[in-house]
PAPAKOL-624010 format. One line per field, with one value per residue (C-alpha): x, y, z; residue in one letter; chain. Coordinates in Angstrom, 1 decimal. Layout:
c1: X,...
c2: Y,...
c3: Z,...
residuo: A,...
cadena: A,...
//
This chain:
c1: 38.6,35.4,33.5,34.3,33.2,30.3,29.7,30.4,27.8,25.0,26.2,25.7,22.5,21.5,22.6,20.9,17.8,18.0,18.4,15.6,13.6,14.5,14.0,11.0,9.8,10.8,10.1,6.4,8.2,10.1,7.5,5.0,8.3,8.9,5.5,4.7,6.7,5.0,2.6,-0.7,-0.2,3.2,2.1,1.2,4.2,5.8,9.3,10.1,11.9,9.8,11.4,10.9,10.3,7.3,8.1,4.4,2.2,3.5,1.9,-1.0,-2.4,-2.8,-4.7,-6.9,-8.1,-7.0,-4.5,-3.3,-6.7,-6.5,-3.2,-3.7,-7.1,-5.1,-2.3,-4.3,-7.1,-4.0,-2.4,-5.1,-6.3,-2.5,-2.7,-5.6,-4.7,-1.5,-3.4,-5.9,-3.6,-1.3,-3.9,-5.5,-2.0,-1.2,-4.4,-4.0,0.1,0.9,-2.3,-3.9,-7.7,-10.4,-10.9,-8.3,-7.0,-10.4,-11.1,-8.0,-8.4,-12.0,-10.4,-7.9,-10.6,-12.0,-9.2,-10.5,-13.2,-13.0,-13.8,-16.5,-18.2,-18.2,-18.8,-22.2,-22.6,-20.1,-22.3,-24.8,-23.2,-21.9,-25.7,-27.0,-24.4,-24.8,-20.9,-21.8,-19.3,-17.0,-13.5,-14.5,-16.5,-13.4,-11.0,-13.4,-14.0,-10.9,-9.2,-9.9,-8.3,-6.9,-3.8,-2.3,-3.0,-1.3,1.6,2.1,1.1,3.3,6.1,5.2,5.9,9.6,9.9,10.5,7.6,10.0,9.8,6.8,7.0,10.1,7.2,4.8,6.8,7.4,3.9,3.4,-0.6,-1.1,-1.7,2.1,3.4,2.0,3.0,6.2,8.1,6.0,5.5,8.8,10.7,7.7,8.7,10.1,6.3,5.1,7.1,6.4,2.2,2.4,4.2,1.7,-1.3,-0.2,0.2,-2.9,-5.4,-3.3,-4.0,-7.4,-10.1,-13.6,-14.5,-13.7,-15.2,-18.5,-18.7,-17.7,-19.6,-18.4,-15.1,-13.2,-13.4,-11.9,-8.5,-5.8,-7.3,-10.4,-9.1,-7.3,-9.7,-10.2,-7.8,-9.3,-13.0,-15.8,-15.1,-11.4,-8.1,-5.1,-2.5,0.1,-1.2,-2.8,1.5,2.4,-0.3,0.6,4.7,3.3,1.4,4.2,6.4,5.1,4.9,8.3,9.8,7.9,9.4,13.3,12.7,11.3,12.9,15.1,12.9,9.9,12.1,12.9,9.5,8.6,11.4,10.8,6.8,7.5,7.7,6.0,3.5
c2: -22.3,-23.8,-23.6,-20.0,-18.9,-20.9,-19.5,-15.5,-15.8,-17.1,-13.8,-12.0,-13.1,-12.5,-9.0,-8.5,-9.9,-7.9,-4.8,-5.3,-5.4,-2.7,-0.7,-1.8,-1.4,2.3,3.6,4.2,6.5,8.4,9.0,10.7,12.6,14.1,14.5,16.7,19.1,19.5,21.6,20.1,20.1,18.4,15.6,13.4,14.7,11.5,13.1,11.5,14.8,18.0,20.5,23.7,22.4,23.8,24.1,26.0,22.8,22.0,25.3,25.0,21.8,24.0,26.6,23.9,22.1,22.0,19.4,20.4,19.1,16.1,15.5,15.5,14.0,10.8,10.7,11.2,8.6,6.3,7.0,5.9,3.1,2.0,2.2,0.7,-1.9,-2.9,-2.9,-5.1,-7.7,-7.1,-8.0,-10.8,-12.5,-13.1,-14.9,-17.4,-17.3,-17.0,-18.4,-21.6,-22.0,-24.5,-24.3,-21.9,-23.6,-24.2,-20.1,-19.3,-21.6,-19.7,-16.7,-17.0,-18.1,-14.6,-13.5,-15.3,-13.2,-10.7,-6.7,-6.0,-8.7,-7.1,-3.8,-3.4,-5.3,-2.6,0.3,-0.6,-0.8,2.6,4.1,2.2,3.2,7.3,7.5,8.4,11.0,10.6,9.8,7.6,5.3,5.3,4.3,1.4,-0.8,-0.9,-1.4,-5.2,-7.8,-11.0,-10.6,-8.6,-11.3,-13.4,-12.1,-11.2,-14.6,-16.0,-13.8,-14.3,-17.8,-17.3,-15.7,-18.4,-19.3,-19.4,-15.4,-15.7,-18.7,-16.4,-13.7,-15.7,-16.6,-12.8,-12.4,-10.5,-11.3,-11.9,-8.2,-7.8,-10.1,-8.8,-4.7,-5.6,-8.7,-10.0,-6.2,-5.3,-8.2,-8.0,-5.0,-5.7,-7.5,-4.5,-2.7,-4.4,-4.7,-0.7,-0.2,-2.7,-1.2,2.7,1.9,-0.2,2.7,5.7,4.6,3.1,4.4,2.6,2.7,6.8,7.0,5.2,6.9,10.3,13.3,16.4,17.9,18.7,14.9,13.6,11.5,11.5,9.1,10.4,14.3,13.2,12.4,16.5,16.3,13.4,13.5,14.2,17.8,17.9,16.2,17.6,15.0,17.2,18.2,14.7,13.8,16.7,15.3,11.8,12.7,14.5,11.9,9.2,11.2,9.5,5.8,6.3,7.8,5.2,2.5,3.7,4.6,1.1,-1.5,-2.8,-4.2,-4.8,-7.5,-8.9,-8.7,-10.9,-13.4,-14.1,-14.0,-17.0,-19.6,-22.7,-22.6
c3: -19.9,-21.8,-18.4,-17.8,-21.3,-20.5,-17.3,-18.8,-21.9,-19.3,-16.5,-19.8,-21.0,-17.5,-17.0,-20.6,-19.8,-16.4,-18.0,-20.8,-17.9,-15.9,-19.0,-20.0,-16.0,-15.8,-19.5,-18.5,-15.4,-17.5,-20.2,-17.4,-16.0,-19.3,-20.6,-17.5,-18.5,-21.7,-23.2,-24.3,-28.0,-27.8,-25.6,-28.9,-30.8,-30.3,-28.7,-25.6,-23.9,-24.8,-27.2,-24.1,-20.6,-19.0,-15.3,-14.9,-15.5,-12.0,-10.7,-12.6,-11.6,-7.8,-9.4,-11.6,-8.4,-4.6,-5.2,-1.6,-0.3,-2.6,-1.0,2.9,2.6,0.7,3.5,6.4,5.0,4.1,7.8,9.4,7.9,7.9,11.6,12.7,10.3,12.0,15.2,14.4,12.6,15.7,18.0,15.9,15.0,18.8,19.3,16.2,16.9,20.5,22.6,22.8,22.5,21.3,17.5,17.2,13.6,12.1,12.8,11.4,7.6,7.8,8.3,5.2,3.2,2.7,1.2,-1.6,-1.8,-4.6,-3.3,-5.5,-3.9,-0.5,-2.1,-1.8,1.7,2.7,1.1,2.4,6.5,5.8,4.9,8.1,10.2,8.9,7.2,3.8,2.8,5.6,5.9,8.8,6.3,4.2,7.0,9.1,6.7,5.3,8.6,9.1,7.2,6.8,5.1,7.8,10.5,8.0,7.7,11.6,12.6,10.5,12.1,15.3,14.8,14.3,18.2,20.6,23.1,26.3,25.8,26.6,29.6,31.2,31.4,32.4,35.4,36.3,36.4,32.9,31.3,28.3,27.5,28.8,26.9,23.4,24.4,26.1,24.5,21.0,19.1,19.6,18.1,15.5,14.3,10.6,10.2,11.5,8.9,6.2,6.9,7.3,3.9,1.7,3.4,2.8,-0.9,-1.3,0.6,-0.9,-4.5,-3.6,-5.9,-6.7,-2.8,-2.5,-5.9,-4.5,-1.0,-1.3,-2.5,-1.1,-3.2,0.2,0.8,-2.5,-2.5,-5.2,-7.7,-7.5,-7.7,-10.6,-12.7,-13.4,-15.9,-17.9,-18.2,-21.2,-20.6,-21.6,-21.1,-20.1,-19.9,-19.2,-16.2,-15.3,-15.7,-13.3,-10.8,-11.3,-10.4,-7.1,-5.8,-6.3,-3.7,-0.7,-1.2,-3.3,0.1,2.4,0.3,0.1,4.0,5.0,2.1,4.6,7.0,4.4,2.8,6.5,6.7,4.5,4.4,8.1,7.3,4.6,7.4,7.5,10.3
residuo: X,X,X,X,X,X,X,X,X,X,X,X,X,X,X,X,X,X,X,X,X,X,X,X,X,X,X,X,X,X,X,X,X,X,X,X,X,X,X,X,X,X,X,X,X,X,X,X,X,X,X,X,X,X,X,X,X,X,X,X,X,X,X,X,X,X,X,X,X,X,X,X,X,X,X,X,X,X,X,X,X,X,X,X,X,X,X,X,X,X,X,X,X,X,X,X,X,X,X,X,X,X,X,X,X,X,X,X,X,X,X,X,X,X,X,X,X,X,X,X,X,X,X,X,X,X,X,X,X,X,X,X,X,X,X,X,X,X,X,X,X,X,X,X,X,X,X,X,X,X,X,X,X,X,X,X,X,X,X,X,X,X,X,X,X,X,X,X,X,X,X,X,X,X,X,X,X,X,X,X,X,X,X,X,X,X,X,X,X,X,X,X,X,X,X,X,X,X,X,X,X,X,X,X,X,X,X,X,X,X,X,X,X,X,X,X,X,X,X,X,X,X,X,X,X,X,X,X,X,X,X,X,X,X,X,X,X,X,X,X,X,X,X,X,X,X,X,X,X,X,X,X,X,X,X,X,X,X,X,X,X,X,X,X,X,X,X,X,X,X,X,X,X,X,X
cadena: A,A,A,A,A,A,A,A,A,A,A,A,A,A,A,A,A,A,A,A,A,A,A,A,A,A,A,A,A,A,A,A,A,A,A,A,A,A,A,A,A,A,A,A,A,A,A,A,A,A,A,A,A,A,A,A,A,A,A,A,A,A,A,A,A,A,A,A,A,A,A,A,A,A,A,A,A,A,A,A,A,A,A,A,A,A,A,A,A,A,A,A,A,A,A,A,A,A,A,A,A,A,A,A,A,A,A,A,A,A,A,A,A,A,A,A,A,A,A,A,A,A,A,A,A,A,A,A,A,A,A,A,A,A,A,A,A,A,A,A,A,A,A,A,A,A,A,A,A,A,A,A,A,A,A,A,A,A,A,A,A,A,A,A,A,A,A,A,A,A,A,A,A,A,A,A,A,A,A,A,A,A,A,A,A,A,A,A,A,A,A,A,A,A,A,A,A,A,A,A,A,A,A,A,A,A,A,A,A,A,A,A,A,A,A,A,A,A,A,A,A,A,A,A,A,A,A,A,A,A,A,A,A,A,A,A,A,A,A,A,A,A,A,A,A,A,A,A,A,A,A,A,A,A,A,A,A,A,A,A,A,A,A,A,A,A,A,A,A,A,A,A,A,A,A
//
């Protein structure tokens, strides 16, 4: 009886300290939910819900600035990138995971080791490739250079160490090439990898902001983050309205997520191998 008393006060401090969290993790949601539908001079009122709901700050924030444009050019931008990405990692995970080759290890720990290189570092480098190379103010020098990295070939590699090799001998034997092998029997049991690479790099390049705020120029180019800072600069701020925007352009990675949670844990339990 003692040990289920026990055992009930510790579920409930548990539950408790679940729930302080959970709060404390969607309060900041629900403050920019309710704050878009205020007008500007209540915003600092300190009222969580506003006293008259303005549905019209949603409307306004279109006639304000071509939040449309902002929009597209942040999926398409994030699309892309997502897909070369994938690609890439796809392609360079097979070679480390699946194929055997002289210094294939030592390539790989030199490989990882640049993820330990901070951005800003390769910043400028990077600037400086993109005015060589003529993609200033271009969503193509937005997408290449984030395209390559080593994370994803991480992850996939590590995946692709969970599929049995005699897939790939049983192939071999029906006369299937390495290229066969990768299309035909490896991507498709990768697929929850491939998930859950895809959902990470949509979020990272969707909210991405100092590289769009150093490469582009031209308004029609401009991204979400860097659209939004309209609504919060020397000349004025309008939280409101920054709010409205803000609740907008959490619509797609909140749908991506709920669509692809499933296989993004998969992902990344079956990625957590030893290899």
């Amino acid at each position: 009886m003692k040990r289920n008393y026990v055992t009930g006060v510790k579920n409930g401090a548990v539950v408790a300290l679940l729930t302080v969290f959970a709060l404390s993790t969607v309060a900041p949601l629900l403050w920019m939910l309710f704050t878009s539908f205020k007008p500007m001079q209540e915003v600092e009122s300190g009222n969580l819900l506003p006293k008259v709901w303005h549905r019209e700050n949603y409307g306004a924030v279109f006639e304000q600035v071509p939040f449309a444009r902002y929009y597209m050019n942040s999926v398409f931008v994030a699309a892309w990138v997502t897909f070369l990405t994938c690609l890439t990692s796809a392609m360079g995970a097979f070679a480390f995971a699946r194929m055997e080759w002289k210094g294939r290890d030592a390539l790989f720990r030199l490989y990882l080791a640049t993820m330990m290189i901070p951005g800003v570092v390769t910043m400028i480098p990077n600037y400086t490739l993109m005015v060589k190379l003529h993609m200033l103010d271009s969503f193509t020098g937005l997408i290449v250079p984030s395209s390559f990295g080593a994370f994803g070939t991480f992850l996939l590699r590590q995946f692709m160490l969970t599929i049995p090799k005699a897939l790939d001998e049983a192939a071999t034997i029906d006369g299937a090439g390495y290229w066969s092998i990768f299309v035909d029997v490896v991507l498709p049991l990768a697929r929850p990898g491939l998930i859950a690479l895809a959902i990470f790099t949509f979020l990272g390049n969707y909210g991405s902001f100092y590289w769009p705020l150093v490469l582009i120029k031209s308004e029609s180019l401009r991204t979400l983050p860097i659209g939004l800072m309209y609504f919060d600069s020397t000349y004025g701020q309008q939280t409101n309205l920054l709010m409205a925007a803000s609740v907008m352009s959490l619509l797609p990675p909140i749908l991506l997520f709920l669509v692809g949670q499933k296989h993004l844990v998969k992902g990344i339990a079956f990625g957590a191998v030893k290899g």
